[in-house]
Structures are given as C-alpha cells and as structure tokens.
C-alpha positions as CSV (number, residue, x, y, z in Angstrom):
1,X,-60.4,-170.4,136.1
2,X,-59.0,-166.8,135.5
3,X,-59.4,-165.3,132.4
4,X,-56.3,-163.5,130.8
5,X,-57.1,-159.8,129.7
6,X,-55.3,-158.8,126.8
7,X,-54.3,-155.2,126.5
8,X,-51.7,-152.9,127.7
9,X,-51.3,-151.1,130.8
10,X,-51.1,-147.9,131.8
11,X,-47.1,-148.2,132.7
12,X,-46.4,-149.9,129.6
13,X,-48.4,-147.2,127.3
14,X,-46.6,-144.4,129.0
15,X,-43.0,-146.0,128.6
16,X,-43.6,-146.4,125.1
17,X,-45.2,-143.0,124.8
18,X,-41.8,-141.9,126.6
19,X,-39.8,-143.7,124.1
20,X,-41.3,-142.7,120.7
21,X,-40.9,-138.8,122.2
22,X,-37.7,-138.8,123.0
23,X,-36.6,-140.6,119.5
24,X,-38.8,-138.3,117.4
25,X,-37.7,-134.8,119.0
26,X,-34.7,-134.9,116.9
27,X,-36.5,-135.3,113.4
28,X,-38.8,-132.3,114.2
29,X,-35.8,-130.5,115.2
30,X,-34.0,-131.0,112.0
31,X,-37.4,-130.0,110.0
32,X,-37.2,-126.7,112.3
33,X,-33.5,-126.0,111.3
34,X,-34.2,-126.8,108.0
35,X,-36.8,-125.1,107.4
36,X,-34.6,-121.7,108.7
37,X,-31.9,-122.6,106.6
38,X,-34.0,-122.4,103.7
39,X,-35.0,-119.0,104.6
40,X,-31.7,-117.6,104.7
41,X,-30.9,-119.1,101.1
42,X,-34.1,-117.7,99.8
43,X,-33.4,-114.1,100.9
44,X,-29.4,-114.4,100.1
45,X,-30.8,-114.9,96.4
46,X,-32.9,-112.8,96.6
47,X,-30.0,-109.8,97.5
48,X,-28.4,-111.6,94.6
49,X,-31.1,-111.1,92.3
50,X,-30.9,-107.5,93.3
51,X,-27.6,-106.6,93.2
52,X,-27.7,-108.0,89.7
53,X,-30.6,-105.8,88.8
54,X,-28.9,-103.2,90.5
55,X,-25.9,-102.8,88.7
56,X,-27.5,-103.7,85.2
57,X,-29.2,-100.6,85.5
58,X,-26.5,-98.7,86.6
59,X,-24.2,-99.8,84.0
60,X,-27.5,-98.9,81.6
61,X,-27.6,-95.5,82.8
62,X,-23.7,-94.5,82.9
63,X,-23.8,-95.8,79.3
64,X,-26.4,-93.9,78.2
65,X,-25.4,-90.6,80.6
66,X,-21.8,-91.2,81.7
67,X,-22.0,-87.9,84.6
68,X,-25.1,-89.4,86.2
69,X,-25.8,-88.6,90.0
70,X,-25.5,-92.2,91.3
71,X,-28.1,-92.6,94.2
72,X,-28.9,-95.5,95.8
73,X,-32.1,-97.1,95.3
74,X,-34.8,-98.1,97.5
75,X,-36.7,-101.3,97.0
76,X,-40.3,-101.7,96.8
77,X,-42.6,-104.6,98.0
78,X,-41.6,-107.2,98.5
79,X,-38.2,-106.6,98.9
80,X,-38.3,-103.3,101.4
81,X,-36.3,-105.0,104.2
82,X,-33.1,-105.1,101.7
83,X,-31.0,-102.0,101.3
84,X,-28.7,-100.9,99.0
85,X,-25.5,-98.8,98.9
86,X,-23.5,-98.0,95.8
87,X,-20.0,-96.7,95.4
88,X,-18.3,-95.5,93.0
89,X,-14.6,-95.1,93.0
90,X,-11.9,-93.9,90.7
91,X,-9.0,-96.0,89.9
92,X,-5.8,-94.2,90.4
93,X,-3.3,-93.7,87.6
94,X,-6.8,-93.3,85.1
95,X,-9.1,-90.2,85.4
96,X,-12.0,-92.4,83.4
97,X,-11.4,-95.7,85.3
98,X,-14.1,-96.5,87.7
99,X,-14.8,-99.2,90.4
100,X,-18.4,-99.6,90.6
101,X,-19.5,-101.6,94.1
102,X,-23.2,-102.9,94.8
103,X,-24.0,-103.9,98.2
104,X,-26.8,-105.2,99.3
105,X,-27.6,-105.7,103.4
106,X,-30.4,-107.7,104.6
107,X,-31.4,-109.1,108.2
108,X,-31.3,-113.2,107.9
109,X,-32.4,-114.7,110.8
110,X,-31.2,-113.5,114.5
111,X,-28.1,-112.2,112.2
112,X,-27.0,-109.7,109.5
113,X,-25.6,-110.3,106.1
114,X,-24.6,-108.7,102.7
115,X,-23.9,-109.5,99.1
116,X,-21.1,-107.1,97.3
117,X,-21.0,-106.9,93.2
118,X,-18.1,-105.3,91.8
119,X,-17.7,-104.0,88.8
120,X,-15.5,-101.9,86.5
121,X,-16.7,-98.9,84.5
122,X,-14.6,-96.8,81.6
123,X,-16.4,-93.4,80.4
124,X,-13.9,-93.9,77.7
125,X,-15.3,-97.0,76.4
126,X,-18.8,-96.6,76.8
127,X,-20.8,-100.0,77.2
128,X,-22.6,-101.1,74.0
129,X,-26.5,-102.2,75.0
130,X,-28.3,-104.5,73.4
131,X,-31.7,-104.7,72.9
132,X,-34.0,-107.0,71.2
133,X,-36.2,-105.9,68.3
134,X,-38.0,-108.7,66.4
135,X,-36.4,-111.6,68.2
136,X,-33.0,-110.0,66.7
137,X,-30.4,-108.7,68.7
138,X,-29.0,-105.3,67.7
139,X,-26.8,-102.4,69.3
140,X,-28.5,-99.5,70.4
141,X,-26.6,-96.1,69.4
C-alpha cells in the first residue's frame, strides 16, 4: 500500500510565491509614493513657516526703521536648501504705498517649487507692535 505524502511541491510553492508578489508590488509601491508625497508637504510647510517668519520680521523692522536696506536673508541649518527673495515695490498713485513680496524657492523632489507672501506696507501708517510684558499685551512706542 502507498503512503500519501502531505506537503507541497516545488511547482505549487513557486506559483503561489508568484502570486502573493505580483499582488503585493502595488502596496509597497503606494507606501513608496506616499512616503514622497509626504516629503514634499513637509518642506512646502516648511517654506511656509518661513515666509511667515520672513515677512514678520520685515514688517518689524520697517516699523521700527521705515528706510531700512531690505536684504534678503539666508537661512541657517536646517533650512539651508530654501532661499529667499524679497521685493519691495511702490504702488503707483502713492509715494508711501508699498507692496512687499516673500518668496521662498526650494528643490521638492526631481522638481522645483516656491511659496509667495504678499503684503502691503504704508510708511505713513506705521505698524503698531505688540509685545507681551507680564502675560499682558501692550503697544510698543
């Protein structure tokens, strides 16, 4: 009488190796691509982030001296792959009117891309800062 062996054989094992490869490829594909598109939101808030800071501290320092020398900045660790350019254009029609641009480049993934922060500016109604002194907040002078 012949015994039955119970097992699997080689054809069988590599058919079904075939099988769960080709249906799992697609999963670790989408991990892949998510995993760069995550990337590229990180750094566009990031450029966010610092075109916020950016013009905060521009707007601070035409407030406080309205015929600043505007440079751009550069950014240190960890943010030295984004630079910055800043513009600063008169209106027409008003000699104290000013369009103030941020823009702020950086490489995401195989491509390029910006964030631009406008914002107007009036040496004739200088900003009023506040600051906080003893959890209270008052205008600076």
């Amino acid at each position: 009488m012949l015994q039955k062996k119970k097992g699997f054989t080689l054809i069988e094992l590599l058919i079904t190796i075939t099988i769960l490869s080709i249906s799992i490829a697609p999963i670790f594909s989408m991990f892949i691509r998510s995993s760069k598109d995550i990337e590229i939101e990180r750094k566009y808030l990031q450029a966010m982030f610092l075109a916020h800071k950016t013009m905060e501290e521009l707007l601070f320092g035409l407030s406080i001296h309205p015929k600043i020398n505007i440079v751009s900045p550069k950014f240190k660790t960890p943010y030295e792959d984004f630079k910055c350019n800043i513009i600063k254009k008169r209106i027409e029609g008003d000699s104290e009117l000013f369009k103030l641009t941020v823009i702020i480049s950086f490489k995401a993934g195989f491509s390029s891309s910006k964030v631009k922060l406008e914002s107007l500016y009036s040496s004739r109604f200088p900003l009023k800062i506040y600051h906080r002194k003893d959890n209270v907040w008052a205008i600076s002078n």
